[in-house]
Every structure is written in C-alpha cells, then in structure tokens.
N, C-alpha and C positions, 0 to 999 in steps of 0.2 A: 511687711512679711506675709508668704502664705499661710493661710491659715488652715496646717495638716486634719486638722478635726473634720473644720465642714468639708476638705476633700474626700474625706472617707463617708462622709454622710449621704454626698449624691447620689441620685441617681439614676437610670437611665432615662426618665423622664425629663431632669431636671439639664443632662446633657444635652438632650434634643433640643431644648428651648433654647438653650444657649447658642445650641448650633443655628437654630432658625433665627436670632435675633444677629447672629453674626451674618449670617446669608442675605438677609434684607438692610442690613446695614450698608455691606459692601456693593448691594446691586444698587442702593441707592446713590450712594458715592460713584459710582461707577458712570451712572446713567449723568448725574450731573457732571462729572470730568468732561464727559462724553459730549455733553450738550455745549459747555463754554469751548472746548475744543474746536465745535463744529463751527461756532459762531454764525447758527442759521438765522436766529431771530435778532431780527433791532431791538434799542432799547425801549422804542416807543410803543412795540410788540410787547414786551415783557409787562410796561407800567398796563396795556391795555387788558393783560389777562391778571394782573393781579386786580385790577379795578372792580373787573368780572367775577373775580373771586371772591373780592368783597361784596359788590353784590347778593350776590347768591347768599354768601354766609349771613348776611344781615336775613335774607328770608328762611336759610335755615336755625337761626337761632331762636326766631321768634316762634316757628313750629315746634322747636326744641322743649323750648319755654312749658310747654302744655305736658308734655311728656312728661317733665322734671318736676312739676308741684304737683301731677298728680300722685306720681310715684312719691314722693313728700310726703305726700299725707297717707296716701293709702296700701302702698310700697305694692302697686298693681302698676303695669304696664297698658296704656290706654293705646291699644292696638287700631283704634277705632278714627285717631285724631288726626291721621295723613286724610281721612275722606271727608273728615270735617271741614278742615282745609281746604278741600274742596266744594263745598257746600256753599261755603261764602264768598267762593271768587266766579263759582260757574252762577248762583241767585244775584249773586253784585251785577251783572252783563248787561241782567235787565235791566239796571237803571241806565249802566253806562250805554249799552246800546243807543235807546232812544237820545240820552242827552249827548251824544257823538251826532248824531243826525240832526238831530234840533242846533246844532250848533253854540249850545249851551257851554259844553266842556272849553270851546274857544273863548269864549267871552266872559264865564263867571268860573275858573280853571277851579279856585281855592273852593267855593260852594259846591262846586260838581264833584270835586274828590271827598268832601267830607260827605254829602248824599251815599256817594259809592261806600266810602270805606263804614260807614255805621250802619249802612243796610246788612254788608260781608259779617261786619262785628257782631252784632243782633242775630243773623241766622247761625251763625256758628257756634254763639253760646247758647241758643235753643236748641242745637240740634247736642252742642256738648252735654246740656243739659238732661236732655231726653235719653242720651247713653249713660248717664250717670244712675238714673231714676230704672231704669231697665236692667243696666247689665251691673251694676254693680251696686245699688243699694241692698236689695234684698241677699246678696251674698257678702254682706261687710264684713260679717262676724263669721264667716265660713270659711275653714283654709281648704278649699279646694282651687282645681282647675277651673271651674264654669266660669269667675267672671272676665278671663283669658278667654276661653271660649266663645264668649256672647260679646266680648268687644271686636272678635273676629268675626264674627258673624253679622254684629252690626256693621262692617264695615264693608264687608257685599251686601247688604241691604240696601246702605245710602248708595254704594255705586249704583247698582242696578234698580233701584228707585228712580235714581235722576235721568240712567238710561231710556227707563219706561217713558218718564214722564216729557223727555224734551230731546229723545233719538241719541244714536253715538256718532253725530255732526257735530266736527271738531268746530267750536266758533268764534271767536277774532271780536275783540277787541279795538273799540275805536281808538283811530291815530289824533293824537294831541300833536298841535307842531313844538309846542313848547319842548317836550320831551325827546322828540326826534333831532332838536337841535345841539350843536356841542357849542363847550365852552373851552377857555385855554388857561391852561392854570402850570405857571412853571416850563412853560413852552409843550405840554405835554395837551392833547384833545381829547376833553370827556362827554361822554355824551348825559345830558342833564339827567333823563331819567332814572341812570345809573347811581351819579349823584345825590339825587332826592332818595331813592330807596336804600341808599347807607346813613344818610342823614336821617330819615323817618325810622329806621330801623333804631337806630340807635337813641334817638328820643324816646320811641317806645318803649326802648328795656330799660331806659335812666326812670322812665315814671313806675315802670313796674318794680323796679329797684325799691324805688321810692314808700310807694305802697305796704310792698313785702316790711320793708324796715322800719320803715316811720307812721305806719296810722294803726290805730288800735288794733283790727282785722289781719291785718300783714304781725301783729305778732302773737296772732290766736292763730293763724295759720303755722307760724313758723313752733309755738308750745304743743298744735296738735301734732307736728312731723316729729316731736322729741317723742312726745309719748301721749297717747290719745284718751286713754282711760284718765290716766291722772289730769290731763287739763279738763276732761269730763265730771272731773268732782272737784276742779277750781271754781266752777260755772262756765266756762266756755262752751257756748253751743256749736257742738262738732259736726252735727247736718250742717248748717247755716256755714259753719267755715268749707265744707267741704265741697256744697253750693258754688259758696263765692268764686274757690279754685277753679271747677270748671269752668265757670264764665269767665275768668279771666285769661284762664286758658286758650276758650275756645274764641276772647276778644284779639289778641296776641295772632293766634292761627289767620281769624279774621284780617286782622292787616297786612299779614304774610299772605293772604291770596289775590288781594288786590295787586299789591306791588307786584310778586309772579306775573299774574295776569297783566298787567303793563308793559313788563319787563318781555314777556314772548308772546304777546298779544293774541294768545287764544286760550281755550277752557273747554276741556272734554270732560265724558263722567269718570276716566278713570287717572284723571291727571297729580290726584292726590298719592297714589301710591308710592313712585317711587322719591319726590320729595318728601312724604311721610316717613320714608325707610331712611334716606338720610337723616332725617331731625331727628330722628333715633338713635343713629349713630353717632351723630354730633353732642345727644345728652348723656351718651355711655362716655365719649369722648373726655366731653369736659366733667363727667362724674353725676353720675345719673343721681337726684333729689338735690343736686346742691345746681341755685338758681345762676350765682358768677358764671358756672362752669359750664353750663346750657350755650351760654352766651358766647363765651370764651370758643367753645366747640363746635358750634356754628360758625362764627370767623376762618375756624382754624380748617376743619372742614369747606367750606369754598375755597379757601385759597389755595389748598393743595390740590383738590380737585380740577383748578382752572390750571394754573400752574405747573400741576406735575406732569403732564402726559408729557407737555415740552422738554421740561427739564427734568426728568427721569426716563420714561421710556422713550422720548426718540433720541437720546446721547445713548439706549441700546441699540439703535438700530431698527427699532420697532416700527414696522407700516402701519402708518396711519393712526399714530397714539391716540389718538382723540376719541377713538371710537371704544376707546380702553377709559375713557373718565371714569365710568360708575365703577369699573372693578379697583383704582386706586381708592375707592370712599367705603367699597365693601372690605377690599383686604384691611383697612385701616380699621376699623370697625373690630376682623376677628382678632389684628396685634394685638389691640387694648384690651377686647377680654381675653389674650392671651396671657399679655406679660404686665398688665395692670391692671385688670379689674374695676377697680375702684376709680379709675380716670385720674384726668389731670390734675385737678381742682378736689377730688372726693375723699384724698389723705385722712384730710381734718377733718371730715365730717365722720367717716368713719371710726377714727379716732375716739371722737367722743360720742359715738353708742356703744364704745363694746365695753 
C-alpha cells in the first residue's frame, strides 16, 4: 500500500533525490542496453577489463585500508596518505632500479621483490608516522579544522619535497619478463603481473584482517575506534594503538605502490594524488572506519571504473569513453554521499554508535 503520511511529508529536496537516483538509474540501464545491443566488444575484451579492474581495485583497497583505520580511531580524514603512497613506490625505484640493471630481479625475482616492497613498506610508515606526530598529535583533543589542514598541507610538502629532491622526471620502472608474460586460464590470457597483484592484494588484506581481529593490538585498536576515553581508563595505551594504525596503514599504502608501480612501470612526485582520491572514494564507498568495506570498495571501485566506460558510456554513444574513467569513480563517490552516506558495508557500524 502507499503510504499517504510519508507522501505528505516530502519534500522538495527529498523529490529531487529521487528524481536523480531515477535519472542515473535509467542512464545507467540505457548505456548497458546500448552496449550488448552494439556487440562492439568480444568476450575476451570484457574478461580483459574486468581483470584490469581487479587489479586496480586490489591497489585501491589497500590505499583504502589506511584511510579507513585511521578515520577508526581518530574519526580524521588523513588527506596526506595518496602522497604517502607515493613515497614508498617513487624511494622503492632505487632499489629496484639498480637491481633491474644488475640483473638481480631475473634471477632472485622472490628476493628482489621483498628488498622492494619492505624498503616502500619502511618509508611509508616513517613518513605516515611523521604526519601523525606533526599534523595530528598535538590536535587530538582539539575539534577544530587544523589537523584537516596540516594533512593538506603535508601533502604538498612530500610532493614538492620529492620534486626538489629528485626533478618532475617521470621514471620507469624495470621490466621483469616474468610479469610481462601471460598465462591461460579457462581459454582466457592473463598477463602474470595482473595476477600476482590481486593475489598479493588479497593476502594482504586477509593478514591485515587477521591482525585487526585476532591479536591483542587489532583489538585495542578496534576498543579504541568504539570509544577512546574509556579503553583509556581499561589500560589501553591509545598513543601506542594509534602508532601502530599508522604503520599499518602506511605498510598497506607501501604495497599498494609497489604493485602500481609494476603495473604502469613509472613513478612521478605527483603520482599519488589521484590514486589517493580514489582510495578515498573507495573507503566512503565501502563505509568509511569499517575495514571489510575498505576492501569491499576498492574491488567495487576498479571494476566499474575499467568496466563502465564500455558498458555505460559507449552504449550512449559517448566518443571515446575512456577518457571519461576518473569522472565514473568521481560521480560514484558524490551518489554515495548522496543517497548513502554511510556506504555499503557502514549500516552496522553506524548502528551501533548511535
């Protein structure tokens, strides 16, 4: 039955929303009719861009990840953590540089990637570190703007720091053949590297899983995101947890730039930004402070991203979709704090704070 009450209760705000979620529904629909209609792409087209889009989502989940525990604990936006990001894939180069030339990486692959990725991991939590101790300790107990401010601030710093220190010469990344090769799975051709960084992606966030839920630490982190004062006077030490989030955070970020860095084999100073802005969007996505939905929104994010230019905007008719990617991950981004706030996964969490 309708229900005459809440008809009379709308209003014209609550109209418009409605009308916009009907508009992007139907254009969405529209654009996929459009595309199976056209039957421009094969199917080996399709598995190749969803492949891509898991990719991607595997590196933006893991940037996500940092986003989401710090907002957890400290219910602050670390605006600072797309350049962190960066930090540890353009200081990783050096090693992998030299040992691409040495011919190292060919011959001891598994040693040469753990050198890289725990150098990325190490500077990324020293540098998360160094934003935590700067921009946001001495304002913890302060509700103002500033420490929004100085994590934006920090974040043209480390670009323009690494500018200074090492030019805006875009730099590449040595070729592995192993990665440059494909494999055949299901009559379908994946190219390894692809493979490896959804497979490492996803180890990652099973041990951080892990972490979060099963060791002592993962659950003085998840008492201080309920309430910080009172596990403050259980004995939990809320520095020391608060600590740890960054580093974990900024170890997470760490692997996520390696892998990037593989995946498009170069590393400028200002390469963090707009993967930054997605992992952001991907932790609103999946529900910003809740770590599944980090996860979750990152997947979900790449693969509409690869996915949809095909199958939404060129079933409109759109020239040259592709070049439209980042506005399907931005529009996506303002729907959810439009008509869901709380994200996909953020229901229950929200739930049980109010």
């Amino acid at each position: 039955m309708i229900d005459i009450e809440r008809i009379k209760h709308l209003t014209y705000v609550d109209v418009t929303l409605w009308l916009m979620r009907t508009v992007v529904i139907l254009l969405v629909l529209a654009g996929t009719i459009g595309a199976i209609m056209k039957g421009r792409y094969l199917t080996e087209q399709w598995v190749d861009m969803l492949v891509f889009g898991l990719t991607m989502g595997g590196i933006y989940a893991l940037v996500a990840l940092g986003y989401t525990m710090v907002y957890g604990i400290l219910r602050l936006i670390n605006f600072a953590h797309g350049d962190i990001f960066m930090t540890g894939a353009y200081t990783a180069y050096f090693v992998a540089g030299p040992l691409g030339k040495a011919g190292f990486l060919e011959e001891n692959l598994l040693i040469g990637m753990v050198l890289i990725t725990v150098t990325a991991m190490a500077v990324c939590s020293a540098f998360a570190l160094l934003v935590e101790r700067i921009c946001y300790r001495p304002f913890r107990h302060v509700r103002t703007l500033a420490p929004l401010i100085c994590a934006i601030g920090a974040s043209f710093v480390l670009q323009h720091s690494f500018r200074g220190m090492y030019g805006s010469t875009v730099r590449a990344y040595p070729d592995v053949t192993l990665f440059e090769s494909q494999v055949t799975i299901l009559g379908f051709n994946f190219l390894v590297i692809q493979l490896l960084v959804i497979a490492a992606a996803m180890v990652s966030m099973y041990a951080l899983y892990l972490i979060v839920h099963k060791t002592k630490m993962g659950t003085a982190m998840r008492a201080v995101s309920e309430d910080r004062d009172a596990s403050a006077l259980m004995g939990i030490d809320v520095n020391k947890v608060i600590i740890f989030t960054f580093i974990l955070g900024g170890s997470m970020a760490g692997i996520g730039g390696v892998m990037y860095a593989f995946v498009f084999k170069q590393v400028y100073f200002f390469m963090g930004f707009f993967p930054g802005i997605k992992a952001f969007s991907a932790a609103v996505l999946g529900g910003i402070g809740n770590v599944p939905g980090a996860m979750l929104g990152g997947f979900f994010l790449g693969v509409v991203e690869s996915v949809g230019p095909a199958l939404f905007l060129d079933g409109l008719g759109i020239v040259a979709p592709y070049q439209l990617r980042d506005l399907i991950a931005f529009t996506m981004l303002v729907m959810v704090l439009i008509f869901r706030p709380q994200g996909i996964l953020g229901e229950r969490l929200a739930r049980a704070r109010a």
